[in-house]
C-alpha positions in Angstrom: 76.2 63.6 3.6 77.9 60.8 5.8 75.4 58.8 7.8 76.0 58.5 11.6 77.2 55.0 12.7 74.2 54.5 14.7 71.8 55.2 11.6 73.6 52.6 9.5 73.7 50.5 12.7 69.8 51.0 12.6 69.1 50.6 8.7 71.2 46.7 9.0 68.7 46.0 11.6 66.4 44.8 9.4 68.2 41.8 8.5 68.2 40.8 11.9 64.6 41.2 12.3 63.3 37.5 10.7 65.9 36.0 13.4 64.2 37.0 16.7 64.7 33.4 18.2 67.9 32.9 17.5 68.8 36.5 18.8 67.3 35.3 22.1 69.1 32.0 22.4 72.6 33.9 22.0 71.4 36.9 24.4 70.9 34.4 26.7 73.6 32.3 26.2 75.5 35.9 26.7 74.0 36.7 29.8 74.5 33.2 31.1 78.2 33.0 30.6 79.2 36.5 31.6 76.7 35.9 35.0 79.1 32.6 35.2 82.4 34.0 34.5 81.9 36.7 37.4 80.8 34.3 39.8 83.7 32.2 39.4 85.5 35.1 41.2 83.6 34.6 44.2 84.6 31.3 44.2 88.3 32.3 44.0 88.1 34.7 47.0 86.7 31.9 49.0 89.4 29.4 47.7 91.7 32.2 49.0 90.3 32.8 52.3 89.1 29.9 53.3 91.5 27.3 51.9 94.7 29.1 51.8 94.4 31.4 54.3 92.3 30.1 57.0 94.2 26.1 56.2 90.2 24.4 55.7 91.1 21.9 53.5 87.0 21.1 53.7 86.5 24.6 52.3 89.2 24.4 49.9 87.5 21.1 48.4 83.4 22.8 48.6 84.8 25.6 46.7 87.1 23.8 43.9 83.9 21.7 43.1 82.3 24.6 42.4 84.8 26.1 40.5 84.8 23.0 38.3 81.2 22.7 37.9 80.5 26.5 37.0 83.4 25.9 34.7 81.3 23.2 33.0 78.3 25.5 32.7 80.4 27.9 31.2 81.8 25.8 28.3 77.9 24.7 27.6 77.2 28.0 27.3 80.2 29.5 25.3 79.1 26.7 22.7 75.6 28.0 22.5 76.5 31.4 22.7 79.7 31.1 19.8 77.3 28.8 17.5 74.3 30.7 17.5 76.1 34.0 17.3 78.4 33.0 14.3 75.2 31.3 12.6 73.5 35.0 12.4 76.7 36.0 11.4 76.8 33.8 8.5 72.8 34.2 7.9 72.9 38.0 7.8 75.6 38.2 5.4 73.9 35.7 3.3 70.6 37.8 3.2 72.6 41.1 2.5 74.3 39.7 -0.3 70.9 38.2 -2.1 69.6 41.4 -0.8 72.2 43.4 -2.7 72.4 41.4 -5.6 68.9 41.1 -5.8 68.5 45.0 -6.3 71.6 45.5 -8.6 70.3 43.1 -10.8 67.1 44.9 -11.9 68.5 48.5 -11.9 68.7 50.4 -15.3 71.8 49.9 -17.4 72.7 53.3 -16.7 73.8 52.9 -13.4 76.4 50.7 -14.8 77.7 53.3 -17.0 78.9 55.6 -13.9 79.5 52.7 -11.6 82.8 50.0 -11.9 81.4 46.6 -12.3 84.7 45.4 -9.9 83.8 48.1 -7.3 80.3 46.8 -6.9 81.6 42.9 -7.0 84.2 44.5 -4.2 80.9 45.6 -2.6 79.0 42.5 -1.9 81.8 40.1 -1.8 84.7 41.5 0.5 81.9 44.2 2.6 80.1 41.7 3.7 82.9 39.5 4.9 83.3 42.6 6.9 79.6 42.7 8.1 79.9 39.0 9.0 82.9 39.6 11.2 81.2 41.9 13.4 77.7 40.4 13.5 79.5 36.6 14.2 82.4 37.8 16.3 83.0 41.3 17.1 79.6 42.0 18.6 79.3 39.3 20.3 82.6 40.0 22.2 81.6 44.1 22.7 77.8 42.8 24.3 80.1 40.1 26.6 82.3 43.1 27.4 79.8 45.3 28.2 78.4 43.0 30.5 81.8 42.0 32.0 82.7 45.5 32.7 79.2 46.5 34.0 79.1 43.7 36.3 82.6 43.5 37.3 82.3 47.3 38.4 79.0 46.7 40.5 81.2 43.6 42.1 83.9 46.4 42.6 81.6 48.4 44.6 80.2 45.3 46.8 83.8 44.4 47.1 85.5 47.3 48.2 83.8 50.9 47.0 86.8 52.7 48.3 88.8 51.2 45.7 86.4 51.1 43.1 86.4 55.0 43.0 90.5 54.8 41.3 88.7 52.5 38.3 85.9 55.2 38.2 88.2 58.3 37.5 89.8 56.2 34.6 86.7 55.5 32.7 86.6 59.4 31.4 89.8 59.1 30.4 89.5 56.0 28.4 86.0 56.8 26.7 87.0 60.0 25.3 90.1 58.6 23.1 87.9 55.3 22.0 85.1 58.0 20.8 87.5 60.2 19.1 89.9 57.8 17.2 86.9 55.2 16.7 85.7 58.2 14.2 88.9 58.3 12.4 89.0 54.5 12.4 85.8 54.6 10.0 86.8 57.6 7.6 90.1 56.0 6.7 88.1 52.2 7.1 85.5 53.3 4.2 88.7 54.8 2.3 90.4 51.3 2.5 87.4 49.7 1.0 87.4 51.8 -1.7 90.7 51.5 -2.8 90.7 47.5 -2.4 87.7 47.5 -4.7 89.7 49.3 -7.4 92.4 47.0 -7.1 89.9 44.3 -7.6 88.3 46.4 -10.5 91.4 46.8 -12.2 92.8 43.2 -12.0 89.0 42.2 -13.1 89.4 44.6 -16.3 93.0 43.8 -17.2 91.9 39.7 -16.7 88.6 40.3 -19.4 90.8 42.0 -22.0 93.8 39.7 -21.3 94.6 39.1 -25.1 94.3 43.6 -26.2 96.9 43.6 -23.1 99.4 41.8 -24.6 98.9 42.3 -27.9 100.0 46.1 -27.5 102.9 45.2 -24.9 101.0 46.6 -22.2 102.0 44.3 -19.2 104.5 46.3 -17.9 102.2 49.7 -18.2 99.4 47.4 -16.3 102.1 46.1 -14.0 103.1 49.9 -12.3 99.4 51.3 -12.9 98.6 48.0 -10.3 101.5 48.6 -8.0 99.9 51.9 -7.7 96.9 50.8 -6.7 98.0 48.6 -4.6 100.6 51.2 -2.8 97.7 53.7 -2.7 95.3 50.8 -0.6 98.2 49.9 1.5 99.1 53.4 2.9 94.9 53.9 3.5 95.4 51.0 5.5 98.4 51.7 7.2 96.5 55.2 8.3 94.1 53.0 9.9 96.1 50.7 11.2 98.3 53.5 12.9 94.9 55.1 14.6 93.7 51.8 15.8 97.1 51.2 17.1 97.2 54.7 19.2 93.8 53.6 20.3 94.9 50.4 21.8 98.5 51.8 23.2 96.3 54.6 24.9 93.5 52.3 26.5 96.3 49.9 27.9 98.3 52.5 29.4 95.2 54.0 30.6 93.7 51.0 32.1 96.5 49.1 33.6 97.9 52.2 35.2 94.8 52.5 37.2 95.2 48.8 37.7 98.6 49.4 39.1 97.5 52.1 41.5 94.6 50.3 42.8 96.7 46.9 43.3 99.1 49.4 45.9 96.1 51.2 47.6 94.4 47.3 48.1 98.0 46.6 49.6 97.9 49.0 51.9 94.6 47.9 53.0 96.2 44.6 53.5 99.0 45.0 55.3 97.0 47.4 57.6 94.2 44.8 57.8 91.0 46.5 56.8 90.9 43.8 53.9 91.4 40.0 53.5 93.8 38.5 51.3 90.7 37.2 49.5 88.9 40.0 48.8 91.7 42.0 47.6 92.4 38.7 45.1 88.9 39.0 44.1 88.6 42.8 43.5 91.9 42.4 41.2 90.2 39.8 39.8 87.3 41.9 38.7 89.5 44.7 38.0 91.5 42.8 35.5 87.8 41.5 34.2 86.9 45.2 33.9 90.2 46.3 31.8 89.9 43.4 29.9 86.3 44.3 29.0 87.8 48.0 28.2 90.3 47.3 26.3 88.2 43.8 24.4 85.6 46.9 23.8 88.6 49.2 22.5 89.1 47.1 19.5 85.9 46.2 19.0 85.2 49.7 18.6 87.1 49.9 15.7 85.5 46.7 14.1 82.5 48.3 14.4 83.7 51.3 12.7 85.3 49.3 10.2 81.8 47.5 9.3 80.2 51.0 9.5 82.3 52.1 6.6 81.6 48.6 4.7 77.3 48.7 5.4 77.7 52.6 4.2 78.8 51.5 0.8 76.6 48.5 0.9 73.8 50.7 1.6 74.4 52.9 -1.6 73.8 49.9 -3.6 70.9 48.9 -1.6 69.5 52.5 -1.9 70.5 53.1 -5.4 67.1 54.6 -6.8 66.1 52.3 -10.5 65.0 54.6 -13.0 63.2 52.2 -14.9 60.5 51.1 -12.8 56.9 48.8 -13.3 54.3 51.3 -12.7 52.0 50.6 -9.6 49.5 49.1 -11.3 50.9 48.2 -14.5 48.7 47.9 -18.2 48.2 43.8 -19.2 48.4 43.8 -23.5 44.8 42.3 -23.5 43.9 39.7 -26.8 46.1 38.6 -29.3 49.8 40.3 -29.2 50.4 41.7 -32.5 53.6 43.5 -32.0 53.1 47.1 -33.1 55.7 49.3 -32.3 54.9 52.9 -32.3 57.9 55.8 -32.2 56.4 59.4 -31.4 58.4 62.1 -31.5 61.5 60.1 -29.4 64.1 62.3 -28.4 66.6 61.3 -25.9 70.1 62.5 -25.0 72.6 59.8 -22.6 73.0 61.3 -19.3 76.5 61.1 -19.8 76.3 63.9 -22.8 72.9 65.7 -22.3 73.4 68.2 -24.9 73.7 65.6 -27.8 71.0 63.8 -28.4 71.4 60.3 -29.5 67.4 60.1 -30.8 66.3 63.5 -32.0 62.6 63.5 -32.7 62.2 60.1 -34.3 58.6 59.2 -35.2 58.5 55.6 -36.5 56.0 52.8 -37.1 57.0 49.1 -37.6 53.7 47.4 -38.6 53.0 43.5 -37.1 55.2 40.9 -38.5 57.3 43.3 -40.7 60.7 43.6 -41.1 63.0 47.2 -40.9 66.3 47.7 -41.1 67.7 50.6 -39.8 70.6 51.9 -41.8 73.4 54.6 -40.6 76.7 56.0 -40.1 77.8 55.0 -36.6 76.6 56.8 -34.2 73.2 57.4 -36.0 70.8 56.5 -33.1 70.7 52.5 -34.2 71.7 50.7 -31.2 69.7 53.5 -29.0 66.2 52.7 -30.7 67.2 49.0 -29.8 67.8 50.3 -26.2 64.6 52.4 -25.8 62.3 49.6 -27.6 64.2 47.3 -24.1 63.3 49.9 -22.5 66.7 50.0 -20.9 66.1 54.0 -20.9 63.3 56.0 -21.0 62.8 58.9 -23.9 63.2 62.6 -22.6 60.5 63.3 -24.5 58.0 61.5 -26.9 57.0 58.0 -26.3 57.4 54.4 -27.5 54.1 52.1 -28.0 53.6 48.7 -28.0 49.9 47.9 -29.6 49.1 51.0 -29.0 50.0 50.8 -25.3 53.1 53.7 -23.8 55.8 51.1 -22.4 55.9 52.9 -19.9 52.7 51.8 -18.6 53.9 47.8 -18.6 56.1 46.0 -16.4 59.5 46.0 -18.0 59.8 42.4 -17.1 56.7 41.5 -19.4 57.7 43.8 -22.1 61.0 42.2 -22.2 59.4 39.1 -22.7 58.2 39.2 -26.2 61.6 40.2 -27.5 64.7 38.7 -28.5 67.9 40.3 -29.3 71.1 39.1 -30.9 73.8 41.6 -30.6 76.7 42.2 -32.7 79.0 40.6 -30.0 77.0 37.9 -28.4 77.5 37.6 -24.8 78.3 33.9 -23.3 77.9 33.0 -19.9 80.4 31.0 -17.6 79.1 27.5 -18.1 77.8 24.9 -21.0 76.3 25.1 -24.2 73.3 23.8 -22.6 73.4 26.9 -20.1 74.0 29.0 -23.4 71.4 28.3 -25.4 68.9 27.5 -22.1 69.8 31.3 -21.4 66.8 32.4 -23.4 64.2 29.7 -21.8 65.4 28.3 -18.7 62.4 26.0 -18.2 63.5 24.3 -21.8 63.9 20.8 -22.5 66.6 19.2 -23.6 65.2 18.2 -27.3 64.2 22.0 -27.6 67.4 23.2 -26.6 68.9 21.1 -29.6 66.1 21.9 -32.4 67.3 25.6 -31.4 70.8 25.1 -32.2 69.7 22.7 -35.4 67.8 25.7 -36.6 70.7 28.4 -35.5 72.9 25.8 -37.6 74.9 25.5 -34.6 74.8 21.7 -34.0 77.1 20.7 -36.3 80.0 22.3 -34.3 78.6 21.8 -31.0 78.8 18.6 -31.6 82.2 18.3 -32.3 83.3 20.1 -29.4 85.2 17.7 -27.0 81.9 17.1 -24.6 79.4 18.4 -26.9 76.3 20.0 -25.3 78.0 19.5 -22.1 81.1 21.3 -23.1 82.5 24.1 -20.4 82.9 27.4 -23.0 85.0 29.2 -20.6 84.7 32.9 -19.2 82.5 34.8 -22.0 83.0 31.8 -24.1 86.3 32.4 -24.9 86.7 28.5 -26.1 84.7 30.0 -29.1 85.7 31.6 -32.3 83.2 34.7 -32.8 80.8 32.6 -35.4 80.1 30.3 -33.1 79.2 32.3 -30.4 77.3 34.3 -33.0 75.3 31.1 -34.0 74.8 29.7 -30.4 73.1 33.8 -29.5 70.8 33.0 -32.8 69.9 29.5 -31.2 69.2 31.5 -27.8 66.9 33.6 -29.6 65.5 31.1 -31.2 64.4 29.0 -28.5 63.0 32.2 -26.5 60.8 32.3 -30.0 59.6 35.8 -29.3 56.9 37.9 -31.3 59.8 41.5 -31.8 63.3 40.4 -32.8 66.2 42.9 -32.6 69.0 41.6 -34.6 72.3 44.0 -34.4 74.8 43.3 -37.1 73.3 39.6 -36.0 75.4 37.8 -38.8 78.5 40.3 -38.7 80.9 37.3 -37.3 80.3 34.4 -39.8 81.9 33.6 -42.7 80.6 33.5 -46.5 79.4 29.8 -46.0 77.9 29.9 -42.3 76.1 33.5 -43.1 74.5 32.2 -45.5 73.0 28.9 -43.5 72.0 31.5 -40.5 70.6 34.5 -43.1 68.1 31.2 -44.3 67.7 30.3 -40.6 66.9 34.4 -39.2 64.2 34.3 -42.4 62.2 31.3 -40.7 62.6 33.0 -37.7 61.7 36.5 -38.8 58.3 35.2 -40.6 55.5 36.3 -38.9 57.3 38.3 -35.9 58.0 42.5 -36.0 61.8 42.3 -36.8 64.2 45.1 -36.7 67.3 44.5 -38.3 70.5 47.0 -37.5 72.9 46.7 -40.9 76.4 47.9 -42.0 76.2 45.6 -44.8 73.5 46.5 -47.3 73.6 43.0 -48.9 71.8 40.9 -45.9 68.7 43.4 -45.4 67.9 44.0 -49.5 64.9 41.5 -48.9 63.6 43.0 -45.5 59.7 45.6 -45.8 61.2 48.8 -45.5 64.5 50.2 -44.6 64.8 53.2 -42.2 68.2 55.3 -42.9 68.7 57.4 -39.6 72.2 60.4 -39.2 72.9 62.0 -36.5 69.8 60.7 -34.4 67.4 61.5 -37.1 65.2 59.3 -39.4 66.5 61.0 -42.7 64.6 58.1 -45.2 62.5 55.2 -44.9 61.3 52.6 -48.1 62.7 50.1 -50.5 66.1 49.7 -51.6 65.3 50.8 -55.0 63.5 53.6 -53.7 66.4 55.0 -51.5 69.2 54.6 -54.2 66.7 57.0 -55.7 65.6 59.1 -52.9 68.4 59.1 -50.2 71.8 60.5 -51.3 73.0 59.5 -48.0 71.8 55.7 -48.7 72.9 55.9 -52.5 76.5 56.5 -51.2 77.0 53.8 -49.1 75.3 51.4 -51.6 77.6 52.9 -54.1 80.5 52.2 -51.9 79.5 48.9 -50.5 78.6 47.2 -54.0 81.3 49.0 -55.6 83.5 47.1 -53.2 82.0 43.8 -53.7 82.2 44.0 -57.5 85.9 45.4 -56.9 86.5 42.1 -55.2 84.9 40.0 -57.4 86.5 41.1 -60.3 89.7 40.2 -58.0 88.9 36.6 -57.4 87.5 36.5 -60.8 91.3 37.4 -61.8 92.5 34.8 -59.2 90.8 32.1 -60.6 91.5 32.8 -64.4 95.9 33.3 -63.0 95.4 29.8 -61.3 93.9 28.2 -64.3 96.4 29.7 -66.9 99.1 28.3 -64.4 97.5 24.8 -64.7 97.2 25.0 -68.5 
């Protein structure tokens, strides 16, 4: 259900709150100017009438002195007034964003799954501009307005009430069309947001996977799907613009046909002599002060409903409820940490596909310091065990233990910090090798950092990268070739040196020579620490305590390699189909080498 403008209006309070002195120096700054800026009327009516009319040049001269000097006072306070205002601006939008960011940060991965990560950069980048605009410029102008067109229509009355009752009969008729096309203003504004932020979304998408985009020919597909997009946001916007427009033309017509009307009756008045040149100058004065304030608060209006639209979707984020949460008073692993990992029982089922579970009753126990491999077909459940023991999600039923304790009975933040996982595609991070690496320790020093990547073999090619440590890798690393973003992730995990490792396919990228180097180094590093060990290839786990075969979310086999040739069919055929290749191969280069040789001789 779509909040009310005033509710959202009432939620973004809050970030004003911490900024009550600075709220007070603009209000009064405000106040101050608009007080000013109708007094200067006065001074024009007496400039009229006393200097024009009446021929004083003595009056003339008392009143243009104080027209200049109020005139002075006013530019004081329209600095005060424009800083402080545009500071909150700035400050608000800069406390929304951290605010924003701060809560998408830490909710559950699955969030992500329904949500567009462009959308949500959309979100806090290009809604808060919006924000900032009303709260540094557009509200300051509707208060001022307000304030204008409240005090200019008391003036009106002390100035002439007879008059004043033409500007009255307007205001109906200018109110009602504000009220009614401000509404539509916000549908089609929160509309326009969200079809810029698929724009951005798309261009963000299409940027990442530059090189699949061109490989299949797909820049001219990509090239009409973003004109659409784009056509799509521009006739949204159009719509909006077209209401706004009506708006304006309605509240000008409106306003300066009263304007018109009253200018005639105050003529009248004139020529018959029941009003002075002067006042009538002054009470157009006001009048035009009035309609200006009208038609200033007109457009406003439509700012505000703009930002309405933008602090709606912001708010989604903000009130996006985390599944995964720290418990109130969360359970401290007391004594030594052994790193015991319990499985009960797990089932669980993606939200995305409820009725297929990706873990279906999977009881498990992974003993301190030993080392399982778990051992599928894709789609087994692998990479969702790696996800639960994260907790990333939480099982539908069953449960997960850590010595002995539920994980969901510890902060996820401390859980997370006993484990280390290297993924089948390492992620790299805008920035240096330094950063990289660092990414696992940020408080690590330097000589750290580089026994990590020593130990990750990594050092050898970071150091012959143009800058070494200090070399920019580029968006996702793409400077690097996959190994060596492989090898820099092992040097991350390294350095984190964490008691549970979850390596995923962790050597998948590296050829014969560097697999070899990091299998040695992941054995130092798997000493001593719970490890578990996702493989396709049989070869780098033969060595490991126990390997678990799971099928279709199930644990179907768990021992030795020589037991599950004998125990597991499933096991034996992909050992027989694995090995069988490698020996096929062998026998290959075998016959390679002998051809080469007999070449030679």
């Amino acid at each position: 259900m779509q909040e009310s403008s005033t509710s959202l209006l009432l939620k973004s309070a809050v970030f004003l709150k911490p900024y009550k002195t600075q709220i007070a120096i603009a209000a009064v700054a405000l106040v101050f100017t608009a007080g000013l800026t109708l007094g200067l009327v006065q001074y024009v009516r007496i400039i009229v009438d006393s200097g024009f009319v009446e021929g004083s040049t003595e009056a003339l001269n008392t009143a243009v002195l104080g027209f200049f000097l109020i005139a002075i006072f006013q530019a004081v306070g329209t600095f005060a007034r424009f800083y402080w205002v545009s500071w909150l601006g700035e400050r608000v939008t800069a406390d929304i964003r951290k605010a924003v960011y701060s809560h998408i940060i830490d909710l559950h991965p699955g969030y992500f799954e329904d949500n567009l990560s462009g959308e949500i950069q959309s979100r806090i980048t290009t809604d808060t501009t919006l924000i900032q605009s009303v709260i540094g410029s557009s509200a300051s102008i509707a208060l001022r307005n307000l304030l204008m067109m409240v005090g200019g229509t008391v003036f009106l009355f002390i100035t002439n009430p007879k008059l004043t009752s033409v500007v009255l009969i307007c205001i109906p008729l200018v109110i009602g069309p504000i009220l009614y096309f401000g509404k539509k203003v916000r549908l089609l504004s929160r509309s326009s947001q969200d079809e810029i932020a698929n724009v951005g979304a798309y261009v963000g998408e299409t940027i990442q996977q530059i090189k699949t985009v061109q490989a299949y020919n797909h820049q001219s597909h990509d090239d009409r799907q973003f004109s659409d997009h784009v056509e799509t946001a521009f006739n949204v916007a159009l719509r909006r613009i077209m209401m706004r427009s009506f708006l304006i033309t309605i509240v000008i017509t409106l306003v300066f046909g009263a304007l018109a009307v009253m200018i005639w009756v105050g003529g009248q008045d004139v020529i018959n002599g029941t009003m002075s040149a002067g006042e009538l100058t002054a009470f157009v004065a006001y009048a035009v002060l009035v309609a200006s304030a009208v038609g200033a608060i007109s457009q406003v209006i439509s700012e505000l409903q703009r930002a309405a639209g933008a602090m709606e979707r912001l708010m989604e984020l903000l009130e996006a409820e985390n599944e995964i949460k720290a418990p109130q008073t969360p359970h401290q692993l007391k004594g030594d940490f052994k790193g015991l990992l319990t499985l009960t029982d797990v089932t669980f089922a993606y939200a995305s596909r409820p009725e297929i579970p990706a873990l279906d009753g999977v009881t498990l126990q992974i003993q301190s310091g030993e080392s399982v491999a778990l051992v599928g077909p894709s789609g087994a459940g692998k990479s969702t065990l790696f996800d639960l023991v994260l907790r990333f999600y939480d099982p539908q039923s069953g449960s997960l233990a850590l010595d002995g304790v539920d994980i969901r009975e510890l902060d996820p933040q401390a859980l997370r910090s006993h484990i280390a996982i290297v993924s089948q595609q390492p992620t790299m991070f805008t920035g240096n090798v330094w950063d990289n690496i660092r990414y696992g320790r940020p408080d690590a020093s330097d000589e750290e950092v580089r026994d990590a990547a020593e130990a990750a073999y990594a050092s050898e090619f970071i150091e012959k990268l143009p800058e070494g440590y200090d070399s920019y890798l580029g968006e996702s690393g793409i400077r690097l070739s996959g190994g060596q973003k492989q090898r820099i992730a092992i040097a991350r995990a390294i350095l984190k040196d964490p008691e549970i490792l979850l390596l995923d396919e962790a050597t998948s990228a590296l050829d014969a020579e560097s697999e070899r180097k990091v299998q040695m180094a992941l054995e130092k590093l798997m000493a001593n620490r719970t490890s578990l060990v996702i493989a396709h290839r049989l070869a780098t786990v033969m060595n490991v305590s126990k390997i678990v075969v799971l099928d279709s979310g199930k644990v179907v086999a768990q021992g030795s390699h020589k037991e599950l040739l004998l125990e597991s069919e499933l096991y034996a055929n992909f050992a027989s189909l694995q090995f069988s290749a490698s020996s096929d191969e062998a026998v290959l280069q075998d016959k390679a080498k002998r051809g080469s040789l007999s070449v030679m001789l």
